[in-house]
N, C-alpha and C positions, 0 to 999 in steps of 0.2 A: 695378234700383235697389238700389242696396248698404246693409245696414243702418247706419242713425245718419244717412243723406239725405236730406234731405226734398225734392220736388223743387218748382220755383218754380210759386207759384200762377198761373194760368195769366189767373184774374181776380182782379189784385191791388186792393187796398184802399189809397185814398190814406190817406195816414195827416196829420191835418190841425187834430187834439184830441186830443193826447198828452195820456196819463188814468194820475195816481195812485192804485191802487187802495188806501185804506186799512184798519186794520186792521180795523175796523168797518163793512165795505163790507158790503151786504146782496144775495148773491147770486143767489138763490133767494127774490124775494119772494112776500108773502102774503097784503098788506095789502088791504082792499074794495076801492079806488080802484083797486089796480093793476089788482088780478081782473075791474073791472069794464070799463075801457079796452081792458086785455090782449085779454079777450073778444070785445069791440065789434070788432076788428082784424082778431083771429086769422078772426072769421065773414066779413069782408068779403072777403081773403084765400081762406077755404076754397072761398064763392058763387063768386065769378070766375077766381081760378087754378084750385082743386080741380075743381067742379063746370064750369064755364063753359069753360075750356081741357083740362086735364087727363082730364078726363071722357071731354065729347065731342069735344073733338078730338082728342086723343092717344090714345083711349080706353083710358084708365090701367085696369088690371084688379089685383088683390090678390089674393095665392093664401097658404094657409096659417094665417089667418085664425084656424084650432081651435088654434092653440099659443098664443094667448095667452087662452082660456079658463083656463086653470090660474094663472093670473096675477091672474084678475079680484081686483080692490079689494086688489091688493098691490102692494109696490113694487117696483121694478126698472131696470137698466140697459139702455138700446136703442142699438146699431150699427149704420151705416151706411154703404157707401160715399157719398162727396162727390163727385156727377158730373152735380149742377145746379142752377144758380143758384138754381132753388127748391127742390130738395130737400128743405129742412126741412117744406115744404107735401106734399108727397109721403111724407114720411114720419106728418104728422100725419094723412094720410089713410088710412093704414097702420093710428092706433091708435084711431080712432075709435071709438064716442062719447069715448074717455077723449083726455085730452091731454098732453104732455110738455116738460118746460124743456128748452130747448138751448141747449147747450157750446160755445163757441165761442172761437177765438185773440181774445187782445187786442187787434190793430191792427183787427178791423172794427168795435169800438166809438170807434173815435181818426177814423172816414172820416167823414164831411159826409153826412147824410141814413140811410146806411143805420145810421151807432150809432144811429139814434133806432127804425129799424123794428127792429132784432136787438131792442133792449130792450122793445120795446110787443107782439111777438111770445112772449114768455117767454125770450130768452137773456139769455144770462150771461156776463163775460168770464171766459178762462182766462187768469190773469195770467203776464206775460212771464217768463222767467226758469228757471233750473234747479231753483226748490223753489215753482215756480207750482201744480203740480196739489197739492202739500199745503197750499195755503191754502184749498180746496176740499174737500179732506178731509170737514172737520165738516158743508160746508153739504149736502152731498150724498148724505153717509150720514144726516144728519137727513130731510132729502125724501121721500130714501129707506124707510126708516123710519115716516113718514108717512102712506106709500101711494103718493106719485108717481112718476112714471115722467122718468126724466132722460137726454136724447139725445146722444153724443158720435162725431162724424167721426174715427174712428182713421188716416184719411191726412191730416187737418190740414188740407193744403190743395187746395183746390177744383178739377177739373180738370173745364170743362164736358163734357158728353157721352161721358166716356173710360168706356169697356167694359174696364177692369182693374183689379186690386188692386197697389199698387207699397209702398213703405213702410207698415208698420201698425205705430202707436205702440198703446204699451200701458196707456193712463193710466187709460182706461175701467174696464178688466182689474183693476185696480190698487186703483180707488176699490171694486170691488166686493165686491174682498176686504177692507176697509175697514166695508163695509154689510152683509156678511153676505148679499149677493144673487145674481142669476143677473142675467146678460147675455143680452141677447134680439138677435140679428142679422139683419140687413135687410139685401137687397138690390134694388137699382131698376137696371131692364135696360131699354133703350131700340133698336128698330131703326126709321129710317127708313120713313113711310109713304109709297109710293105708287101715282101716277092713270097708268093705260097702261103700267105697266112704269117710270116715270121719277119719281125721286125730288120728290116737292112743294117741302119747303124744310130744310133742317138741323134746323132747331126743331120740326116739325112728324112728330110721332112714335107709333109705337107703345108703348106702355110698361106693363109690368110689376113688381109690387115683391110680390115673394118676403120672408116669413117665418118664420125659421126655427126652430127648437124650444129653449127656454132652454139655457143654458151654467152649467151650478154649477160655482163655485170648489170646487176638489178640497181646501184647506186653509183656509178662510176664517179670520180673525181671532174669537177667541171671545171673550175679553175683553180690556180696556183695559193699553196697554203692551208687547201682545204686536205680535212683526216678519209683517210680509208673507212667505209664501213665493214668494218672487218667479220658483220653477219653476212654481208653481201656476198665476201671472199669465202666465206664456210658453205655457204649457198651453193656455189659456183664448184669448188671444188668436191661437194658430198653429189652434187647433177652427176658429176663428169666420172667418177669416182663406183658411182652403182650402173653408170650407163655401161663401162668398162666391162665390169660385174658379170652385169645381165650377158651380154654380149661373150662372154667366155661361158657360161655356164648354157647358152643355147648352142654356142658351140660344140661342145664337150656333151652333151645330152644330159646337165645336170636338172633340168629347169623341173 
């Protein structure tokens, strides 16, 4: 995958509710009502996917678990690769008791059904365009800031079950030098379970999600006005990026 291509999602989003974001879009809400639905969702979600599928049947295991002790009741930026449809439930199982807002492309809040779960789940859109991730900027250095933990897919787009890293955009990388934070990276490894030697079904899996040890921006912004070192952001995201890497290929017994 050549830098600057993004390669075609593989589960695309019809796009069906083209959405103006404006400038008073609230991206990162906060409000009781939201907290209290958002909640109500994200638990019915965690019982049944998390617990219910992921658990025991895929019996999802979390390694790594002490790197985010140094973290507790602070803020920060989490990575991921994008390689399942529920993912985002895999990853909040990852940061358990705490929870995290997730980043996501515009067009899946424009699809029929699922903009309504992105939103009732804690996501956010990243608005379309070449100066999208700086509308985001303030809301996510604030979050951040805050105490919250805010989740973003550096391959963008979704490729179910792929065991690779192929383009890694650096928006993440970017906003954190922005926030003055560390990037925390994840990664969710999947191999096929099965009965007599013979595969059960595609979906039906072992899975593992590796934690890896925060990522400090090596120049972060210190006050208001000053530029990104945007060697600092390539830094940060090529760490995080071959740590991924490594980490699937000792999985997989590629090393």
């Amino acid at each position: 995958m050549t830098k600057g291509k993004v390669r075609e999602q593989q589960v695309p989003m019809e796009v069906v509710y083209p959405m103006n974001i404006p400038p008073d879009y609230v991206f990162i809400r906060t409000d009781l009502w939201y907290k209290i639905y958002s909640s109500l969702t994200y638990a019915v979600f965690a019982l049944f996917l998390g617990v219910g599928f992921f658990n025991i049947v895929c019996r999802h295991r979390i390694e790594g678990k002490k790197n985010l002790k140094s973290l507790k009741k602070k803020g920060f930026i989490t990575v991921a690769n994008h390689c399942h449809i529920f993912d985002t439930v895999l990853t909040g199982l990852a940061l358990r008791p705490r929870s995290a807002w997730y980043a996501s492309v515009q067009r899946n809040f424009e699809a029929p059904y699922y903009r309504k779960m992105f939103r009732m789940l804690k996501g956010f859109p990243i608005p379309d365009g070449l100066f999208g991730i700086k509308q985001i900027i303030k809301p996510v250095s604030e979050a951040v800031n805050d105490g919250k933990i805010v989740h973003f897919f550096p391959e963008a787009e979704l490729w179910h079950l792929y065991q690779g890293i192929d383009y890694f955009q650096r928006g993440a990388f970017y906003l954190a030098h922005h926030a003055n934070c560390p990037v925390l990276p994840m990664v969710h490894l999947f191999k096929p379970r099965t009965f007599f030697g013979k595969q059960i079904s595609k979906n039906i899996l072992t899975i593992k999600t590796v934690i890896g040890e925060p990522i400090y921006p090596s120049n972060p912004i210190t006050k208001q006005g000053d530029s990104v070192d945007l060697k600092s952001v390539q830094k940060m995201a090529d760490t995080a990026k071959e740590w991924m890497k490594h980490e699937m290929e000792k999985y997989h017994g590629k090393l």
